[in-house]
C-alpha positions as CSV (number, residue, x, y, z in Angstrom):
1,X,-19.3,23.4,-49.5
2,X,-22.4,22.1,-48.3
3,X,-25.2,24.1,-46.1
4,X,-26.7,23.9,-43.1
5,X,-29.8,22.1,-42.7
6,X,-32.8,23.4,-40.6
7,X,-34.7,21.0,-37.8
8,X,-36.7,18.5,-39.8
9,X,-35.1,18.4,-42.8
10,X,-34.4,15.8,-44.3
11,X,-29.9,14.9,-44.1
12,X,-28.2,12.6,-46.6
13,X,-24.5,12.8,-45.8
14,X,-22.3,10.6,-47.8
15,X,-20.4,7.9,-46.2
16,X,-16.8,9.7,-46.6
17,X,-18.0,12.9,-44.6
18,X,-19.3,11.5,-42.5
19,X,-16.3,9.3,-41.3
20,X,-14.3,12.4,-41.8
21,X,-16.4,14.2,-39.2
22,X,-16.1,11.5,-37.0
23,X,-12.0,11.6,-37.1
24,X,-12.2,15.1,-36.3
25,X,-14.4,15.2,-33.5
26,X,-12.4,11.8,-31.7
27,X,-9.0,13.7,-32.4
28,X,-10.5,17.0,-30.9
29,X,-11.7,15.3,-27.6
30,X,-8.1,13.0,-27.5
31,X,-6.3,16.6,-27.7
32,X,-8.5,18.1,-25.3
33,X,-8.3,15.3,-22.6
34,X,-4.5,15.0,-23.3
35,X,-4.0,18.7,-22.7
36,X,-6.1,18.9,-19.1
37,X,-3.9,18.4,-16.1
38,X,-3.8,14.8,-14.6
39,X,-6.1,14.6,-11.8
40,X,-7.0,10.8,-11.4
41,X,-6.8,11.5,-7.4
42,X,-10.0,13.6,-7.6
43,X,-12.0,11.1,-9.3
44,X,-11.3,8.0,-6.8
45,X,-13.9,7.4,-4.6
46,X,-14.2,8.4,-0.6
47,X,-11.6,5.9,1.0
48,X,-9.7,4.9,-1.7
49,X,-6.5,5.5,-3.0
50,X,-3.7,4.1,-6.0
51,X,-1.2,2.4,-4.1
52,X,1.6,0.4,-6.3
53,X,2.9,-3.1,-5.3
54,X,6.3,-3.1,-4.5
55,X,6.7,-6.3,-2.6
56,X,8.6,-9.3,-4.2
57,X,4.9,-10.9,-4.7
58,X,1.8,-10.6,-7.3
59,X,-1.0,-10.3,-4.8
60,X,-4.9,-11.3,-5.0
61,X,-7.6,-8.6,-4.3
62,X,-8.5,-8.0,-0.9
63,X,-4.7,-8.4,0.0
64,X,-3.2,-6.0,2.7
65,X,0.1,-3.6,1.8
66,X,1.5,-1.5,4.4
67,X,2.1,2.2,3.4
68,X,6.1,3.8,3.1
69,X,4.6,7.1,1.9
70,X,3.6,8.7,-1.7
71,X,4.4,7.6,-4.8
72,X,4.8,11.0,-6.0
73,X,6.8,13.5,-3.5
74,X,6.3,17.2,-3.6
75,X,9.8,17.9,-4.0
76,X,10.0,15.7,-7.3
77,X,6.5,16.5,-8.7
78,X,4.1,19.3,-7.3
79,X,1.3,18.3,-9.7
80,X,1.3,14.8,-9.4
81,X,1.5,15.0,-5.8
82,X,-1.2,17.5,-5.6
83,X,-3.7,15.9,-8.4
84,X,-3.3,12.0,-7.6
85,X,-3.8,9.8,-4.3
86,X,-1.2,7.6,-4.8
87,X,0.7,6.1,-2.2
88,X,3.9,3.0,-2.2
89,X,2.3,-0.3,-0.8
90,X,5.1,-2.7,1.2
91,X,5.1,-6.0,3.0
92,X,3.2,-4.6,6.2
93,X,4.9,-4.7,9.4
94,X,4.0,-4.0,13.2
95,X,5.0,-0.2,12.4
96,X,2.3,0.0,9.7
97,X,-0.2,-0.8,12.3
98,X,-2.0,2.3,11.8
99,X,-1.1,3.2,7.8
100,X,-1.8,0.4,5.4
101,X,-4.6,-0.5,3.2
102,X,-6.6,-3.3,1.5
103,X,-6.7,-3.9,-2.3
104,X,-9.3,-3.6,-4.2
105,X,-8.3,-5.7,-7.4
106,X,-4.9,-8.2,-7.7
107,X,-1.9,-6.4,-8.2
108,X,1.1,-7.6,-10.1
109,X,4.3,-7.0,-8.5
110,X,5.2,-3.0,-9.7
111,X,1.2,-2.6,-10.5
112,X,-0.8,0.0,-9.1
113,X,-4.2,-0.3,-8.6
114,X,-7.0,1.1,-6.2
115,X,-6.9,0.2,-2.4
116,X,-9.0,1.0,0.7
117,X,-7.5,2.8,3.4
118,X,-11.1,3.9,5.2
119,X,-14.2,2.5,5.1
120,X,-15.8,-1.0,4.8
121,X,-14.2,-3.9,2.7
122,X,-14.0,-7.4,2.4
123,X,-10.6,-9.2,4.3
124,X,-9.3,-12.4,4.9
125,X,-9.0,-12.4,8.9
126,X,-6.9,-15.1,10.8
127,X,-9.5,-15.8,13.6
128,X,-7.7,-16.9,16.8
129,X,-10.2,-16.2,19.4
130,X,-14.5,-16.3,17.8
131,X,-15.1,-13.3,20.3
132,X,-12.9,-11.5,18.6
133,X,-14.2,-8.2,17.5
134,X,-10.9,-6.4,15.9
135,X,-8.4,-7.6,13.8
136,X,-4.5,-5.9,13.1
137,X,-1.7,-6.5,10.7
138,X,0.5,-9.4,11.3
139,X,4.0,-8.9,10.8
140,X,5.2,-9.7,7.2
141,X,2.2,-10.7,6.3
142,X,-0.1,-9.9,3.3
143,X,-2.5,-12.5,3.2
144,X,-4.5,-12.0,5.9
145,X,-5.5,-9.7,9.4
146,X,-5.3,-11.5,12.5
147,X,-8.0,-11.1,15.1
148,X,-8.1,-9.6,18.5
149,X,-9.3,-8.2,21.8
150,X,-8.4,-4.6,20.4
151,X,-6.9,-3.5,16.9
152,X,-7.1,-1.1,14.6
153,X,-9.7,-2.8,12.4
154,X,-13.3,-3.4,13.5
155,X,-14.7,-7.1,12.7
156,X,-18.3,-6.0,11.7
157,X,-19.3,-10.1,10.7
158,X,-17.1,-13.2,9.3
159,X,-17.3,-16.7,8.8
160,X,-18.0,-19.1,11.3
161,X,-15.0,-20.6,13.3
162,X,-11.5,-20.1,13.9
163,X,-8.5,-19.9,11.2
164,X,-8.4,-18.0,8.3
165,X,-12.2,-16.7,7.1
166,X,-14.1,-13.8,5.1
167,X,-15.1,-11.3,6.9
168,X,-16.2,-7.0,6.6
169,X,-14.1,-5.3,8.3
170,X,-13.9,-1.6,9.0
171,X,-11.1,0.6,8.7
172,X,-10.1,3.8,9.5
173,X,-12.5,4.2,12.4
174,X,-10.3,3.8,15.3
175,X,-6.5,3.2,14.5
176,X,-5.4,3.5,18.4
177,X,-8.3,1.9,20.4
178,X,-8.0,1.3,23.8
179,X,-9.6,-0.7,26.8
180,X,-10.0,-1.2,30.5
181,X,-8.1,-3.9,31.6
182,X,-6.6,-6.1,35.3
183,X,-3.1,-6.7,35.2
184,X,-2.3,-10.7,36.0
185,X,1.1,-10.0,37.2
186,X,3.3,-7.2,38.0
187,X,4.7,-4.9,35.4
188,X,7.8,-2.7,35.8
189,X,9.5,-0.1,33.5
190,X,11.7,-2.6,31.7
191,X,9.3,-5.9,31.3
192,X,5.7,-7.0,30.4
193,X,3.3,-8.5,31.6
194,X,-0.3,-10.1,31.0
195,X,-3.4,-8.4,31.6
196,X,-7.2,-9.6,31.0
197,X,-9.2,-7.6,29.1
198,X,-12.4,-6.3,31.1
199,X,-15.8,-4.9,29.3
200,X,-18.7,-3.2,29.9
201,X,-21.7,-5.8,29.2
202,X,-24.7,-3.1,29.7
203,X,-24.5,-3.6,33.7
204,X,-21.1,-4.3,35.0
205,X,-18.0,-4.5,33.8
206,X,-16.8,-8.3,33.2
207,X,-13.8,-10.0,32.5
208,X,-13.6,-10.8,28.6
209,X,-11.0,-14.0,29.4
210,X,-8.9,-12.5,26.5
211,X,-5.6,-12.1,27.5
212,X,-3.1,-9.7,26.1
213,X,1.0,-8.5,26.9
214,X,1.1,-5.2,27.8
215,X,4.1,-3.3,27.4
216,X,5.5,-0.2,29.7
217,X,4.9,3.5,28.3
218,X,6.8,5.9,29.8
219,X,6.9,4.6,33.6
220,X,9.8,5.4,35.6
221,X,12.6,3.3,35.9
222,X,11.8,2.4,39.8
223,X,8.5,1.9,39.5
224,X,6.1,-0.9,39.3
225,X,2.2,-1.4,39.0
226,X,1.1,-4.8,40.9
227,X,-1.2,-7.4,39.7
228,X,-4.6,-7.0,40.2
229,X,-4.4,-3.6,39.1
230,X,-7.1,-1.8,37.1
231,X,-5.3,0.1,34.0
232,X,-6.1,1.5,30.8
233,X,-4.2,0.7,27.6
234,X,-4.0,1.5,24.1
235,X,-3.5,-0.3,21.1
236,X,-0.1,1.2,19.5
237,X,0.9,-1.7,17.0
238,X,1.0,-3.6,20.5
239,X,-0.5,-2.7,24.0
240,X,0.5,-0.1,26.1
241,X,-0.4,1.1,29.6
242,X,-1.5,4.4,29.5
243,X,-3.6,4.8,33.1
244,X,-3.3,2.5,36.2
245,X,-5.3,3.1,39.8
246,X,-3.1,4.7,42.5
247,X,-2.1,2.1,45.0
């Protein structure tokens, strides 16, 4: 058996030993990682989370996947549940208007990779309007956001002109905005109805010329708010009047 050598001494170890050594030390730390719980969720960074592709299509980075809840469920396994952010990423739709996310590296259909659900990213946005400053999901659509007067995404810059261009965007901050807006026609309790969205430009508040269809929320069947009408409305997958002046 050899000994011990002391600080400063001079070590010969011959080549067989030492590789031994080595083989014990790699099978010690493979055992010891093996043996700690999983807990891959704590190590992602703020904002992200796993998300596996389950649509029928491999998809590029930077590609949006609505959420349909966890991979892992608490009923079927506690510990994964509890130790891993990982969620099941689906063609989005109007519903996933406030839970979906943007991935991070291309996926593979069944792959799971890491995916941004707050904070800044790069996206492909569908510019329809350049004074735009939001963007929200379009319905069955992965590719790209599409832009608007309101959304659940914040535009913070893009490419120049309209169609599909690179842009940050900003998610997470404000999944239900709203805005003040005029009604352009009547709406009742059963039908839309267009409304120009009106902001505050430092001094007054202007007309934006964006137009928008608002929908009904909760009004009563009999009544009706006129055109010309100030109201409030908030972004809920699609607008909704929330507030309107008293006539």
């Amino acid at each position: 058996m050899r000994q011990s050598v002391k600080k400063g001494e001079p070590l010969s170890i011959p080549a067989e030993e030492y590789n031994a050594f080595l083989q014990v030390a790699n099978d010690y730390r493979t055992k010891s990682v093996a043996a700690r719980p999983l807990q891959q969720g704590r190590h992602v960074p703020h904002g992200l989370v796993r998300i596996k592709n389950t649509t029928d299509s491999d998809l590029g980075r930077f590609s949006v996947l609505g959420i349909d809840g966890p991979l892992f469920s608490p009923d079927d396994n506690l510990e994964e549940y509890q130790n891993r952010l990982a969620f099941v990423g689906v063609t989005p739709t109007t519903g996933h208007f406030d839970k979906f996310a943007i991935i991070q590296e291309p996926l593979a259909v069944d792959a799971i990779g890491l995916a941004m659900v707050t904070g800044i990213t790069v996206a492909q946005v569908n510019v329809t309007s350049e004074g735009h400053g939001y963007a929200s999901l379009t319905d069955g659509e992965s590719g790209y956001l599409e832009s608007a007067a309101g959304g659940a995404v914040v535009i913070l810059d893009k490419g120049s002109g309209s169609g599909t261009v690179w842009a940050h965007v900003l998610l997470g901050s404000n999944p239900c905005p709203s805005a003040q807006a005029v009604l352009d026609a009547d709406l009742t309790a059963t039908g839309t109805a267009t409304a120009s969205i009106w902001r505050f430009d430092g001094t007054n508040l202007v007309d934006t010329g964006e137009d928008v269809e608002v929908h009904p929320w909760m009004m009563k069947s009999d009544t009706t708010v006129a055109s010309g009408s100030q109201i409030w409305i908030r972004w809920k997958g699609r607008w909704y009047i929330e507030n309107a002046e008293c006539p």
